[in-house]
C-alpha positions in Angstrom: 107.7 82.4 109.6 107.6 83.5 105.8 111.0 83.8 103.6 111.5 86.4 101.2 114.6 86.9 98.9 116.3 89.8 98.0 118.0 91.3 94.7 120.2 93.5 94.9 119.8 94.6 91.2 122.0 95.7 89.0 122.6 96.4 85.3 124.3 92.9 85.3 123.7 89.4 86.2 119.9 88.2 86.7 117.1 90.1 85.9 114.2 91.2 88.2 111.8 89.2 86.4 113.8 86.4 86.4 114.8 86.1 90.1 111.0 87.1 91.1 109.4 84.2 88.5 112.2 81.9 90.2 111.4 82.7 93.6 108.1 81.9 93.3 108.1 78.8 91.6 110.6 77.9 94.3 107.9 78.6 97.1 109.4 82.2 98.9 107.0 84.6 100.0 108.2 88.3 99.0 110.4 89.2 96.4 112.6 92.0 97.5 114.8 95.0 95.3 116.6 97.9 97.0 117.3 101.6 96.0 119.9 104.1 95.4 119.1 107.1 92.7 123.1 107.8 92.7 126.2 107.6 94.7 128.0 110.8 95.2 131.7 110.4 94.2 133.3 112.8 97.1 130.9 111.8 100.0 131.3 112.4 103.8 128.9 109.9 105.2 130.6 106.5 106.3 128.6 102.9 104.7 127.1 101.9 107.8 129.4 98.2 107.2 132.7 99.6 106.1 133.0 102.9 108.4 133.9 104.7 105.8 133.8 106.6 102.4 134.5 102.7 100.6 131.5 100.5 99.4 131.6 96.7 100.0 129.8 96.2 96.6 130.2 98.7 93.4 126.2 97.8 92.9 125.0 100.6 94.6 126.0 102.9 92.0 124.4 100.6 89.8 121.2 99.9 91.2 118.0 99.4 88.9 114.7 101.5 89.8 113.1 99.3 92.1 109.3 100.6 91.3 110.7 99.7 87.6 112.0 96.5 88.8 109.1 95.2 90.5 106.8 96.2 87.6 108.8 93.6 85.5 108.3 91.1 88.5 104.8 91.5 88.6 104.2 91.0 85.2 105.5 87.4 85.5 104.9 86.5 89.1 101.2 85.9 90.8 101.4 85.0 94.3 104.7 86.7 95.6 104.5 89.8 97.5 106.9 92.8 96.0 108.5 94.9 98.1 111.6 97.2 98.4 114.5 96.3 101.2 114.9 99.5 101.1 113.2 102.4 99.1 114.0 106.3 99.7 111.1 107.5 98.9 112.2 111.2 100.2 114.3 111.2 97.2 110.9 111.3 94.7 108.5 113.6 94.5 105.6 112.2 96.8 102.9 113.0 94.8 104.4 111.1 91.8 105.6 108.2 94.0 102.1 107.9 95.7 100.9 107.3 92.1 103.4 104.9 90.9 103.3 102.6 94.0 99.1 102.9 94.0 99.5 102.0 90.8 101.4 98.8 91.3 99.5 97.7 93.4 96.6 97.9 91.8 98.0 95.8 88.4 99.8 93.4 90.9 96.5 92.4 92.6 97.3 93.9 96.3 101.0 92.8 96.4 102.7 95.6 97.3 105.1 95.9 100.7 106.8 99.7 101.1 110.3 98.8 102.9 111.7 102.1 103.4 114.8 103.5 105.4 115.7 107.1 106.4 118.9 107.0 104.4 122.7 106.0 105.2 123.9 108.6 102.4 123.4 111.7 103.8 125.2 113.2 100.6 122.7 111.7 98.2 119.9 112.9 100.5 121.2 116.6 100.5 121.4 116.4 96.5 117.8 115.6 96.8 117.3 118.7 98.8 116.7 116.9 102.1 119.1 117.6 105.0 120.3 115.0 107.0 119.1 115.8 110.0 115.6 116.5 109.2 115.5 112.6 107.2 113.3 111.6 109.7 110.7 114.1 109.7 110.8 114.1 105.7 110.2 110.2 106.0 107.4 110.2 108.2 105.6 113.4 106.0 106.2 111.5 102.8 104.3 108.3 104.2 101.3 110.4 105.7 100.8 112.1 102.0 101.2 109.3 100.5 98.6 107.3 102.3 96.2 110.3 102.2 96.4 109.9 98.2 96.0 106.1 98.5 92.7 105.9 101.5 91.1 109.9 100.7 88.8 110.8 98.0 89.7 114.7 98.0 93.1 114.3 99.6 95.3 117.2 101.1 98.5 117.6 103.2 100.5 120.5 104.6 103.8 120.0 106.4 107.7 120.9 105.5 108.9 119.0 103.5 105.2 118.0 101.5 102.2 120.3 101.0 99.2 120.1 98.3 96.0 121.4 98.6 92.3 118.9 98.1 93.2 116.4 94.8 92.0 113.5 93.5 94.6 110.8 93.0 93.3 107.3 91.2 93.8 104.6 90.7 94.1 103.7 95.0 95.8 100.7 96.3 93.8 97.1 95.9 95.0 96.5 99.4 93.2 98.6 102.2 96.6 99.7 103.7 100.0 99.0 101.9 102.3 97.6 104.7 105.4 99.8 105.8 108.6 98.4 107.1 111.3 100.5 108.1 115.0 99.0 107.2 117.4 101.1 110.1 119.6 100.7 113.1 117.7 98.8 116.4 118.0 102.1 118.7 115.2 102.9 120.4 114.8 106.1 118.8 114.2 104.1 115.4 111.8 101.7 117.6 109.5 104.8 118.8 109.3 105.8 115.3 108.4 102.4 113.6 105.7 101.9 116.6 104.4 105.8 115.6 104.5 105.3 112.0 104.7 101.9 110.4 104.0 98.2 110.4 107.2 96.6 111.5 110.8 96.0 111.4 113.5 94.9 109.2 116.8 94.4 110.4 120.3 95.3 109.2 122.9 92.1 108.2 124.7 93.3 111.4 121.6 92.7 113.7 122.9 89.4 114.5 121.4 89.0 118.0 118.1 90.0 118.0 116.5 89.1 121.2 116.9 92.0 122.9 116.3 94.1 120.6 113.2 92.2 119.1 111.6 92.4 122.8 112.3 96.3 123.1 110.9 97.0 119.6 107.3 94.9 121.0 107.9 96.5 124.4 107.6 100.2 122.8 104.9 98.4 120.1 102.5 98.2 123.2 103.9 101.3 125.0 102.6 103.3 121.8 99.0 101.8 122.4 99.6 99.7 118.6 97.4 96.6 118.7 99.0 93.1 117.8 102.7 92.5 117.3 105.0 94.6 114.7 106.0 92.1 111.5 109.7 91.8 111.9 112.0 90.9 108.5 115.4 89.7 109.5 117.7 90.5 106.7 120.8 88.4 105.6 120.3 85.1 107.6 121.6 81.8 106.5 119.8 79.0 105.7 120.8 77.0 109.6 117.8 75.3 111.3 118.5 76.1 114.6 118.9 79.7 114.1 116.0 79.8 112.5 113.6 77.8 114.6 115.2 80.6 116.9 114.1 83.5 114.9 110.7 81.9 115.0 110.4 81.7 118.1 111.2 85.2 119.1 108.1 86.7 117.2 110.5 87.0 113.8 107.5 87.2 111.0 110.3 86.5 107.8 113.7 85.5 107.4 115.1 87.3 104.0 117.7 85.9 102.3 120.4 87.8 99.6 120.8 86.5 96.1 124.0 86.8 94.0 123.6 88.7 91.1 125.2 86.2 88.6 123.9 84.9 84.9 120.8 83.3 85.3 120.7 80.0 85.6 123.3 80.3 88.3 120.8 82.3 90.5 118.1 79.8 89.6 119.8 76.8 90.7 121.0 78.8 93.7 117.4 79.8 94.6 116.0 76.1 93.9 119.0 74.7 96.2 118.3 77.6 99.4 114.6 76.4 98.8 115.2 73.0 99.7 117.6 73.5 103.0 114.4 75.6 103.5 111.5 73.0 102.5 109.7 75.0 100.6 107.3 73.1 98.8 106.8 72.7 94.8 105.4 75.3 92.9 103.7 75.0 89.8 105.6 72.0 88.6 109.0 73.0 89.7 111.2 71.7 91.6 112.1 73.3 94.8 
């Protein structure tokens, strides 16, 4: 089992660089940033932790780009993987998106994991122009278009939401297929939809007992005729041995952990001391 850490960036505290150069020094696999274009001031849809209009942290209205954010963490980083935990790509264009995360990919050597979710804030969505209930559908057409840019010489699509006619679209992905990971609720609904159209799972912080809900999601994996097992991320775990010999041992393919977003050298330290209850290795020289 891998362990990735996530930033959830802000216009404060560490920068993305910063945390990604530390983490891999430290020895962590993946390097994770989350997204959020806005936050609508008079909203209707509840935080999925609060049950309500309130926010348990004022950085979502402060989030960074993350396709900005990892570009600053690949310039400084060689190894780690650089994903998103998670992007909404429904709110780009998916044209222009296709191109930026191709493009990515290809200066960061093949790094690139797409974490995507379908979107808590329905009333960021709709100022987007995507309705709420129709998320899903939007999601899945975005990915299919983008991947047809990224794998097709002349590529097309035409559904709702997305529809181009035959283009060329360089530079493509160094990586044969860019992994997708859908961040969402464990329902079954959301398990038949990851088996359909993507490579695995990450979890909420309030997915605390996963068995079940691990052996459904591989249940409907084989169900849907998908070969292998789905790569399962289980977000916000603390660093406990048992637990996570536990997590192993259910199938669990990385354990990601959250990083404060304080000055710098605070978050280093923090990242060197997590690495250790972890025994992670030395990297480079440093001290893990």
């Amino acid at each position: 089992m891998d362990y990735g850490i996530v930033l959830f960036t802000s216009d404060r505290g560490i920068t993305p660089a910063a945390a990604a150069r530390a983490a891999e020094a430290a020895g962590f696999a993946t390097f994770y940033v989350p997204e959020h274009t806005h936050i609508p001031v008079k909203r209707e849809s509840p935080h999925p932790r609060t049950g309500d209009a309130s926010l348990p942290d004022d950085r979502y209205s402060r989030t960074l780009d993350p396709w900005v954010a990892l570009a600053t963490a690949a310039a400084v980083t060689e190894r780690i993987r650089l994903s998103t935990a998670v992007a909404l790509p429904v709110e780009s264009d998916p044209i222009t998106l296709a191109k930026t995360i191709a493009s990515l990919d290809h200066l960061s050597g093949g790094r690139v994991t797409l974490g995507t979710g379908f979107g808590w804030n329905v009333d960021e969505l709709n100022d987007h122009g995507v309705p709420g209930n129709r998320r899903r559908t939007a999601l899945r057409e975005y990915l299919e278009a983008m991947n047809a840019l990224w794998t097709e010489e002349e590529a097309a699509y035409d559904g709702e939401f997305v529809s181009f006619g035959p283009s060329w679209a360089w530079p493509k992905p160094v990586q044969a297929h860019i992994p997708v990971l859908l961040g969402a609720g464990p329902t079954e609904k959301t398990f038949r939809w990851i088996a359909r159209h993507a490579d695995g799972w990450i979890t909420t912080p309030a997915d605390t007992d996963l068995d079940g809900h691990v052996a459904l999601l591989k249940e409907i994996w084989r169900d849907e005729g998908r070969a292998g097992a789905p790569r399962i991320c289980a977000l916000g775990e603390r660093p406990d041995p048992e637990r996570l010999a536990h997590l192993d041992s259910l199938g669990v393919t990385e354990t990601i952990f959250g990083l404060p977003d304080r000055a710098p050298d605070e978050v280093e330290a923090w990242i060197g001391r997590l690495a250790g209850k972890l025994g992670l290795g030395v990297v480079s020289g440093k001290a893990s």
